[in-house]
C-alpha positions as CSV (number, residue, x, y, z in Angstrom):
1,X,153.6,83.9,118.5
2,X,149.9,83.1,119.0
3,X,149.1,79.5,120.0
4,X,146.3,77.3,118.2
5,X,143.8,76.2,119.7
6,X,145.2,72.3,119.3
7,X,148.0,74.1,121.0
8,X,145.9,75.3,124.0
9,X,144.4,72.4,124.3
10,X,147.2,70.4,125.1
11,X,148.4,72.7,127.1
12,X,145.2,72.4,129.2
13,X,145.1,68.7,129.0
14,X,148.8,68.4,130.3
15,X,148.3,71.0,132.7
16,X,145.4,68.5,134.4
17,X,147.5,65.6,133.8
18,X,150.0,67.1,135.8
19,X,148.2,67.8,138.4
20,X,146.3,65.3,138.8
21,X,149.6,62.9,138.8
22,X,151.3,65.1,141.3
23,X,148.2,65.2,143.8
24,X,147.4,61.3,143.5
25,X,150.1,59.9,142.8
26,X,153.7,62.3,143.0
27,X,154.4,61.2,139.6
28,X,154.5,63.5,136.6
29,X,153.4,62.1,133.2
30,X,155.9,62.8,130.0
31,X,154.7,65.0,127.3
32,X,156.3,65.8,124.2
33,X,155.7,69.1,122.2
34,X,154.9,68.6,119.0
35,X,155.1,72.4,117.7
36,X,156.4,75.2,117.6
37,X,153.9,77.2,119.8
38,X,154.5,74.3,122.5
39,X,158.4,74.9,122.0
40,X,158.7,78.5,122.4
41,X,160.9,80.0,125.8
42,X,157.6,81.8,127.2
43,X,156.5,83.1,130.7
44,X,153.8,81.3,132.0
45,X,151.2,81.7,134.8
46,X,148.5,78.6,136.0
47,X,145.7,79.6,137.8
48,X,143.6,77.3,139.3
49,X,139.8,77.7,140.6
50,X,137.2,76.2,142.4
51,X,133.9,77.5,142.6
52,X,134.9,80.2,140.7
53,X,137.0,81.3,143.8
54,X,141.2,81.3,143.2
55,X,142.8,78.5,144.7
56,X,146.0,78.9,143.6
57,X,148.3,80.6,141.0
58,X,151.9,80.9,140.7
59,X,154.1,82.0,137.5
60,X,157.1,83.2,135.9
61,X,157.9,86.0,133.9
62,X,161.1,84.8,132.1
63,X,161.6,81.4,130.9
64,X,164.5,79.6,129.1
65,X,162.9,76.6,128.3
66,X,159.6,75.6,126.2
67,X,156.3,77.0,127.1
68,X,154.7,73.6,127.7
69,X,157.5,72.9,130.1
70,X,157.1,75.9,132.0
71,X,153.5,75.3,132.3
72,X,153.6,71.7,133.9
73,X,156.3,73.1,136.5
74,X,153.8,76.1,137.3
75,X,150.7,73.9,137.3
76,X,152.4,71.7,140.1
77,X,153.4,75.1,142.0
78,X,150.1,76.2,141.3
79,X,148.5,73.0,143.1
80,X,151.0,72.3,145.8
81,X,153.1,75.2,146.7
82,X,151.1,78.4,146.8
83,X,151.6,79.6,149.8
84,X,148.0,81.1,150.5
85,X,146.4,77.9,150.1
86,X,146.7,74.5,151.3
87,X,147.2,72.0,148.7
88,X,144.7,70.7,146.5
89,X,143.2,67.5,147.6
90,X,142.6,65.0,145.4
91,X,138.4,64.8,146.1
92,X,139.5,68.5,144.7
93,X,140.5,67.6,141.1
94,X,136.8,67.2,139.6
95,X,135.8,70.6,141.2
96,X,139.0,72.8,139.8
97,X,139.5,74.4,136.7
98,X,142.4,75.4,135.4
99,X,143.4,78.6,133.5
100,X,147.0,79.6,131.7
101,X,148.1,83.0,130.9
102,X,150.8,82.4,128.4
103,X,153.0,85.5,128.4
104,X,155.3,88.5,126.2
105,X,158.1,89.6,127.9
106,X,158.0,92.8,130.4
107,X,158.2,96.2,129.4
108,X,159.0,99.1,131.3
109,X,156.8,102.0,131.5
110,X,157.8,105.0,132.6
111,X,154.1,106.8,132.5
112,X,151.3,104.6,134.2
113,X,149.1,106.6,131.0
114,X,150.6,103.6,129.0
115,X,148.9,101.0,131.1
116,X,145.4,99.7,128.9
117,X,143.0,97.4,131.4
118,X,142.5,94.2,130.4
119,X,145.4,94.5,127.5
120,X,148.3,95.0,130.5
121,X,148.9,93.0,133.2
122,X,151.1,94.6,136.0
123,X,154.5,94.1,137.5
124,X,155.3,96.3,140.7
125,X,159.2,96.9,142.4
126,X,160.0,98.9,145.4
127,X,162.8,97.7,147.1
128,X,162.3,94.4,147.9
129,X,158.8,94.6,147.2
130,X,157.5,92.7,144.3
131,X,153.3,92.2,143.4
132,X,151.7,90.9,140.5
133,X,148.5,90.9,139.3
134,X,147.2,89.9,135.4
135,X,145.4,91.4,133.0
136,X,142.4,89.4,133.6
137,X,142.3,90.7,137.2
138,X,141.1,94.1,136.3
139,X,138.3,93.0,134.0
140,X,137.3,90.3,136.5
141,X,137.5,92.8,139.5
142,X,136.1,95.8,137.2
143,X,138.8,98.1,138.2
144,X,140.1,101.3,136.6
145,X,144.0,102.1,135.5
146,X,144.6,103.9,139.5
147,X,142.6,101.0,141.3
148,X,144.8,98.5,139.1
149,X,148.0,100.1,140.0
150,X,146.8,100.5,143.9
151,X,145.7,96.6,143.9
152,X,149.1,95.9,142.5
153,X,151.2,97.7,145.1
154,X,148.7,96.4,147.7
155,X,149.4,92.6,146.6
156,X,153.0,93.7,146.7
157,X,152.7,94.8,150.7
158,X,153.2,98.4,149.7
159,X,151.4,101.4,150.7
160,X,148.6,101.7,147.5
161,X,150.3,105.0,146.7
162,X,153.5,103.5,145.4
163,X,153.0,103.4,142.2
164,X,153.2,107.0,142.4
165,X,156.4,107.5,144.1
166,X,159.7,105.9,142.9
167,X,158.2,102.0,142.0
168,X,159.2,100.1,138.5
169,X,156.3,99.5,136.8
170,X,156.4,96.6,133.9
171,X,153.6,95.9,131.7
172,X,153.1,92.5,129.9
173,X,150.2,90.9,127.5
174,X,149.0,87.5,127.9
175,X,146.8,84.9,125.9
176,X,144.4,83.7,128.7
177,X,142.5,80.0,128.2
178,X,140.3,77.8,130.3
179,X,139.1,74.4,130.6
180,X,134.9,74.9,129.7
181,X,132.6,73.2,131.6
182,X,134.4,72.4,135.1
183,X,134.7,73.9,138.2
């Protein structure tokens, strides 16, 4: 189901909530959802940037609880628990904007020909390998399909030639949207 924009909105604004109360003060304001875009069991990523520049993102793929609960638990990951970056400071918070990738669920492909850039974001196994990387990424990074599936085997540690040889490959879609005007 496609989210309004009311719906994005407060997403966004209890996404900075969150964050904020977690970096300032450890405490978490309430938030009720109030439809049914908001209540939906949906994967959810938070990115957060400053300058332009990541400075954290974490997400999940599968979710069994509502959408706007998943995104305040992954906008505190995003802030505090990466564990590329330190966590954000609060003379931080004006500087940072935040981003959310609500997501549909995987699918497996089983010919990387299926893969669209900037529809598809990218899911990688091998073993115990596991790499990420959204569909956002390859418009932002201007890749191609085979620089998308290399960048997603290198994020997983694997050799970029994975893809090729005996790796899952999942696809997903998300609806991407961003606070305007910050960071």
């Amino acid at each position: 189901m496609a989210l309004s924009e009311s719906e994005k909105k407060a997403l966004l604004d209890m996404a900075r909530a969150t964050i904020e109360g977690c970096v300032r003060t450890g405490k978490i304001p309430s938030f009720k959802a109030d439809s049914p875009g908001l209540s939906e069991a949906r994967g959810a990523f938070v990115t957060i940037k400053k300058g332009g520049n990541l400075r954290g993102c974490i997400g999940v793929f599968d979710a069994d609880k509502p959408l706007y609960e998943t995104v305040r638990e992954m906008a505190i990951s995003a802030a505090t628990r990466d564990p590329r970056f330190q966590p954000v400071w609060p003379a931080e918070l004006n500087g940072i904007t935040i981003e959310i990738s609500a997501l549909t669920p995987l699918r497996r492909v089983s010919d990387p020909g299926e893969i669209e850039v900037g529809r598809h974001g990218i899911y990688i196994i091998k073993g115990r390998n596991r790499g990420v990387l959204l569909p956002q990424v390859a418009i932002e990074c201007g890749f191609d399909r085979d620089t998308f599936l290399r960048q997603t085997c290198l994020k997983a540690g694997l050799d970029p030639a994975s893809w090729k040889e005996g790796a899952e490959i999942y696809v997903f879609e998300a609806e991407v949207f961003s606070e305007g005007g910050r960071g």
